[in-house]
N, C-alpha and C positions, 0 to 999 in steps of 0.2 A: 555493641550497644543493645544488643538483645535484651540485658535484665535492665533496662531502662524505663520505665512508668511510663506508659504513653502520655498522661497528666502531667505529667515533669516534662518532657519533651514538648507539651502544649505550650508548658509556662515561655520554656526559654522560648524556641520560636516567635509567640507573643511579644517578645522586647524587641520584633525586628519588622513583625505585620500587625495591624491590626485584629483584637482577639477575635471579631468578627468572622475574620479571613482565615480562621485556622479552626478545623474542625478536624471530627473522624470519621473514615472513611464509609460508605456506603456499601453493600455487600460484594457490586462488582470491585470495586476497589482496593477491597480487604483484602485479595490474593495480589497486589499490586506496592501496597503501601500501607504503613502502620499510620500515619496523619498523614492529612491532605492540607495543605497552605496554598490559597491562594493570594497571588500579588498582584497589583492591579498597575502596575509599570516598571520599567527594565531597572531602574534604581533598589527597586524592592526586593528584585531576582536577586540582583547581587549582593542585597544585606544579608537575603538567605543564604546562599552561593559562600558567602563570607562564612556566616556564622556554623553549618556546616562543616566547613573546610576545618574551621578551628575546633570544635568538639567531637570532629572524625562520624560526623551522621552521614551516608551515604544514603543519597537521592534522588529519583526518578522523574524527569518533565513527564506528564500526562497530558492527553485528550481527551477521549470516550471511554479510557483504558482496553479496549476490545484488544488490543495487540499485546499489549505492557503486563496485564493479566494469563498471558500464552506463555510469553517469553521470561516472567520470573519464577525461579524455584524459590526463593521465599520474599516475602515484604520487604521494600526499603524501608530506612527509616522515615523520608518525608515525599512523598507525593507533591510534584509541584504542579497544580493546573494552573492554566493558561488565559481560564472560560472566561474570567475579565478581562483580558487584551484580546479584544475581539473585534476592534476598528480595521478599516478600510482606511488608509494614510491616507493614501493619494491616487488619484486613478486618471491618466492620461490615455482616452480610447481614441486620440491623434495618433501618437506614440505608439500606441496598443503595450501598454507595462501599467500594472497595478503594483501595488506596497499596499502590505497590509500586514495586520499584526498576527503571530502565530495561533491564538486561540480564534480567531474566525474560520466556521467551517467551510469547506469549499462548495457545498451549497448555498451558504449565504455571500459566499463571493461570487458567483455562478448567476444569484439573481441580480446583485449589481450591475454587473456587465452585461446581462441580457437585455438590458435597455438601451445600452450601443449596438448592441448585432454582432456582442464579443462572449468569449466564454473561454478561462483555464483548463482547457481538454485533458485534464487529468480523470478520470472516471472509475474511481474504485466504488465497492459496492456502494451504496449508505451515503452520498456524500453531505447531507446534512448532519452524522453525525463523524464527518473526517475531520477536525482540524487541519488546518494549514501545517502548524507542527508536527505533526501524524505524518499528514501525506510526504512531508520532507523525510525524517527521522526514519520511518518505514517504508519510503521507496515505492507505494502502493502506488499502482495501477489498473488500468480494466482493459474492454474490448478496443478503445481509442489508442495505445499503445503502438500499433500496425502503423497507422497514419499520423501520429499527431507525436512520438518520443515518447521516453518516461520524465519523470521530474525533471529528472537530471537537464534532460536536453531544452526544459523551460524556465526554470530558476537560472535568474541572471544576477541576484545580488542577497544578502543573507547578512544577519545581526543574531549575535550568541555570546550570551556569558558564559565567561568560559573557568580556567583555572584564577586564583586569586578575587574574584569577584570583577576579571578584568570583561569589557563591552566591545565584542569583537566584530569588524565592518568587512564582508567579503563581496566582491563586484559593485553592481552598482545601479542605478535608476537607468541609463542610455544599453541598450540590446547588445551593442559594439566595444560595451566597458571591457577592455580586457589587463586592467592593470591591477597586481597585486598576485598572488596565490591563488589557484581557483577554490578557495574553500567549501562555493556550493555543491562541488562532488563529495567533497573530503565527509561535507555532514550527512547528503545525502544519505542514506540508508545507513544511519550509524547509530539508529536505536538508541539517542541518548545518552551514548558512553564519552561524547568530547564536550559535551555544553549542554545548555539550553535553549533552543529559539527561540527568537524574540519577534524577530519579523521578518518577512518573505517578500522580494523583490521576483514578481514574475513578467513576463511576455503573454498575454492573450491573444486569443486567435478569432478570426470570423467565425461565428457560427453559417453552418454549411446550408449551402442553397438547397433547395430539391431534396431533400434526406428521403432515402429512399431504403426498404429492407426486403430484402428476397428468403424465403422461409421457404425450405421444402425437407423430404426425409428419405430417410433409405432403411432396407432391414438391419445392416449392418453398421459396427461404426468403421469398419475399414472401409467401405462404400460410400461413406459420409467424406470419411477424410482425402479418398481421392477427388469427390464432384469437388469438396474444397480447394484442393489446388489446382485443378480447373478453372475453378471461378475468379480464383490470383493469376491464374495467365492473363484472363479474358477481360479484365480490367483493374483499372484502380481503385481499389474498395479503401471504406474507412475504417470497418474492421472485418472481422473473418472469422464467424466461433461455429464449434461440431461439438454437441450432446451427446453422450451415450445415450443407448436406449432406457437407459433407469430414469433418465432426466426427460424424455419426451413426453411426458403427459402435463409438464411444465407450458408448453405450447401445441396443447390441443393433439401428439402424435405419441400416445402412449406407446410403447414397448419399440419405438422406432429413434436410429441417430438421426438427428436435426439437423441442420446445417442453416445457419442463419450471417447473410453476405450483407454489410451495411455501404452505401455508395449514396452519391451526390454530387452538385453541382451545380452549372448552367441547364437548363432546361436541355438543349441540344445533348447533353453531355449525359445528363440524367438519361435521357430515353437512348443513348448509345449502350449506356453501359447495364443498362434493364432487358435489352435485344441481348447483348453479348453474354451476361450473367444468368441469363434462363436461358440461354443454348445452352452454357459451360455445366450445367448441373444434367441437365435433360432426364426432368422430372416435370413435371405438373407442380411447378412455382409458384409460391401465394405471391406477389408483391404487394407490398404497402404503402404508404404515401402517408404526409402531413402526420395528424397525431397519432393514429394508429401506428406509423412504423416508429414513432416518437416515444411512445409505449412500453409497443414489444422490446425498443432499445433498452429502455429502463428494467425493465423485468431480467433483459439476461445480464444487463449491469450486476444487479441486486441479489442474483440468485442464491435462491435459498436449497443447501445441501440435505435439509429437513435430519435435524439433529445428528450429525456425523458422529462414529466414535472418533474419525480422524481424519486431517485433511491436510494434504500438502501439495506443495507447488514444483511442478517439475520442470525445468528449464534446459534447454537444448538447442542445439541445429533443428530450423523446422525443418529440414530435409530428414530427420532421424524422428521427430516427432511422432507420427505412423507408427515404427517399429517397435519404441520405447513404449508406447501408449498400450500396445495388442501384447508385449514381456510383462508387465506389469497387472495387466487384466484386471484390472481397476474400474469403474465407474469414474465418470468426469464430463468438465468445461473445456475443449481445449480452445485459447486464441491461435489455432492452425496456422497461420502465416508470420506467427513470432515466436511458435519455437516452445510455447509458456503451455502451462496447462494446467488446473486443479484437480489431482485425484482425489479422490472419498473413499473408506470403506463403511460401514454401515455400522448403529450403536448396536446390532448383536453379535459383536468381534470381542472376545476375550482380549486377554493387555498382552500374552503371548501371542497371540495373531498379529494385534496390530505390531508391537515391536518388531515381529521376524518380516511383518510388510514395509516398514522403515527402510531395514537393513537390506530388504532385498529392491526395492526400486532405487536404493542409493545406488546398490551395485551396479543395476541398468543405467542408470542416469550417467555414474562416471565410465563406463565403459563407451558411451554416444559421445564422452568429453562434455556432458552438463553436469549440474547439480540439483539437488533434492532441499529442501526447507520448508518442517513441519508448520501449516500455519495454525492449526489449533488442534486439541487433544482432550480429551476421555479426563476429568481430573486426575480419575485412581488412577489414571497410566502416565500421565504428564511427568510425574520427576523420572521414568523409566526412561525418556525420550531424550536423546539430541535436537533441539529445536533446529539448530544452523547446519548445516553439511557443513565436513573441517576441509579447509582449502588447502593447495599444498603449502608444505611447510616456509618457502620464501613468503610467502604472501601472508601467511601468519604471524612471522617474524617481521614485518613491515607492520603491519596493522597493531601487533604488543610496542611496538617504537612511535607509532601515532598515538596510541593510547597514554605512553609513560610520557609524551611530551604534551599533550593535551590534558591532561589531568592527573599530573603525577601525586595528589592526593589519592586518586580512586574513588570519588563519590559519585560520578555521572554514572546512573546507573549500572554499576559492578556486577558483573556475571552474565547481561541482557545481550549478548550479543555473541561470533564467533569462537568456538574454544573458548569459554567462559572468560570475555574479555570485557 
């Protein structure tokens, strides 16, 4: 469908949304999608989903496109946002489970819930600009990960058009639903290749008493990363991140690795684990309290790599994290007590640096038994790149049989994901 008129592709679409609702793309976009359709309820998804399927147009669900723009090497043919299904269904903070529609961001479901003393602990950077469909579809997480799971482990129930234009119902409204297929894994971080999200069925959690942030530094970041797992013996944190030194002037300790331990609780509990977690460092520990460590938590939420040529995410045993981190001699975020980590190298890297830097922390990564996944790239280098590490080959062979039986068309976004799947 390449020599196809984007104006001709306007028309037909048009006979299925409103002309309103069908535009072209804005410049993030444009590396994502040749049109953008927006539908404004699940019936409308599946007239597109339909009419697609029938004239062989393969198409991308969108968000904020920040990920969808990474992960394609060329435009689909229709962009599907979500930005009008952006209700809050229903929200039981008895229950503690929200439903709400995929295009609401998890910032504006974040401030619903804040007026019960609840919050979806999912915390990837940005999250007023996450969709709910994002943070499923992408798997995205942040510092909250340690304590609180990833998606996976708070998604209890899930709605997606899928192949034929058919409206697919996974889990359910009750925490304890466990009947049917668990589909909310299956979508989980599947970049759009089996459906569409429609709506999100989560479990919210208390927001945390006492939130409390211990900030101190060290010259090195192997020095960082051991007071770090120190400070995981010494108590139960909420999360657990170490800075390279290139990121310490981010919080006030230029050329120094950070260590920033987040904890809370009952009051008794808070001032237990503030004694324990400034022995566990044994530094001269800032502590913070109320909005200031409310803050600093957003700031290392949010962080900014200040224009990367490239950055990826490295996943491990956090017992092998340390090692993998000091082979690679990278700059980075790491969440120390799960094993996760963001390397960076810098935008004055040539496209042969950064590829032979891919290829060689892949080989670290799988030599520790983890994996590697490019999360953004250099334009002029991006089609040079593997965005996904390749799994072994049974687990590839499972995932092309999910894929031919979830959309034996091939229009959910084609090629956005594993071995070009």
């Amino acid at each position: 469908m390449d020599d196809l008129d984007p104006s001709e592709l306007m028309r037909m679409l048009a006979a299925v949304v409103d002309t309103d609702r069908v535009r072209f793309p804005d410049a993030r976009e444009a590396s994502a999608a040749r049109l953008i359709v927006e539908p404004a309820s699940p019936q409308e998804i599946i007239e597109v989903v339909r009419k697609c399927e029938s004239d062989g147009f393969p198409l991308a669900p969108m968000g904020a496109t920040r990920t969808l723009a990474q992960i394609r090497r060329q435009p689909a043919a229709v962009g599907v946002s979500l930005a009008r299904m952006d209700r809050v269904v229903d929200y039981e903070p008895d229950d503690m489970t929200v439903i709400a529609e995929a295009g609401l961001t998890l910032g504006a479901l974040n401030a619903c819930t804040a007026a019960h003393g609840q919050r979806l602990p999912c915390d990837p950077a940005n999250p007023e600009l996450t969709t709910l469909g994002a943070l499923v579809g992408a798997a995205k997480s942040g510092p909250l990960r340690l304590s609180e799971g990833g998606v996976r482990d708070l998604l209890i129930g899930i709605r997606f058009v899928g192949h034929g234009g058919r409206l697919i119902h996974g889990g359910g409204r009750v925490v304890k639903n466990v009947a049917g297929y668990d589909l909310m894994k299956v979508m989980t971080g599947a970049f759009g290749t089996l459906g569409i999200t429609t709506e999100t069925i989560f479990k919210v959690r208390p927001l945390p008493e006492n939130y409390s942030l211990a900030i101190t530094s060290f010259d090195t970041a192997a020095d960082a990363l051991e007071a770090a797992r120190r400070a995981e013996e010494a108590a139960s944190l909420i999360h657990l991140e170490v800075l390279s030194p290139l990121l310490g002037h981010k919080f006030a300790r230029p050329g120094r690795s950070v260590v920033l331990a987040g904890f809370g609780g009952s009051r008794t509990e808070a001032n237990y684990y503030r004694a324990h977690v400034s022995n566990a460092l044994r530094r001269n520990t800032q502590m913070l309290t109320g909005g200031d460590a409310i803050a600093h938590y957003q700031w290392l939420r949010d962080l900014d790599f200040a224009g990367p040529a490239m950055v990826a995410q490295l996943a491990v045993l956090p017992a092998e994290l340390p090692g993998c981190l000091e082979a690679c001699g990278a700059e980075f975020r790491a969440h120390a007590a799960s094993g996760v980590a963001q390397i960076f190298l810098a935008m004055n890297h040539d496209n042969k640096e950064i590829c032979d830097a891919v290829g060689r922390w892949r080989e670290i990564a799988h030599k520790a038994h983890g994996h590697l996944r490019v999360l953004e790239a250099r334009s002029d280098v991006r089609a040079s790149l593997e965005m996904f590490d390749q799994p072994p080959e049974p687990a590839t062979r499972l995932m092309r049989r999910l894929k031919a039986a979830f959309d034996p068309k091939n229009i959910f976004n084609p090629g956005g994901f594993i071995a070009g799947i």
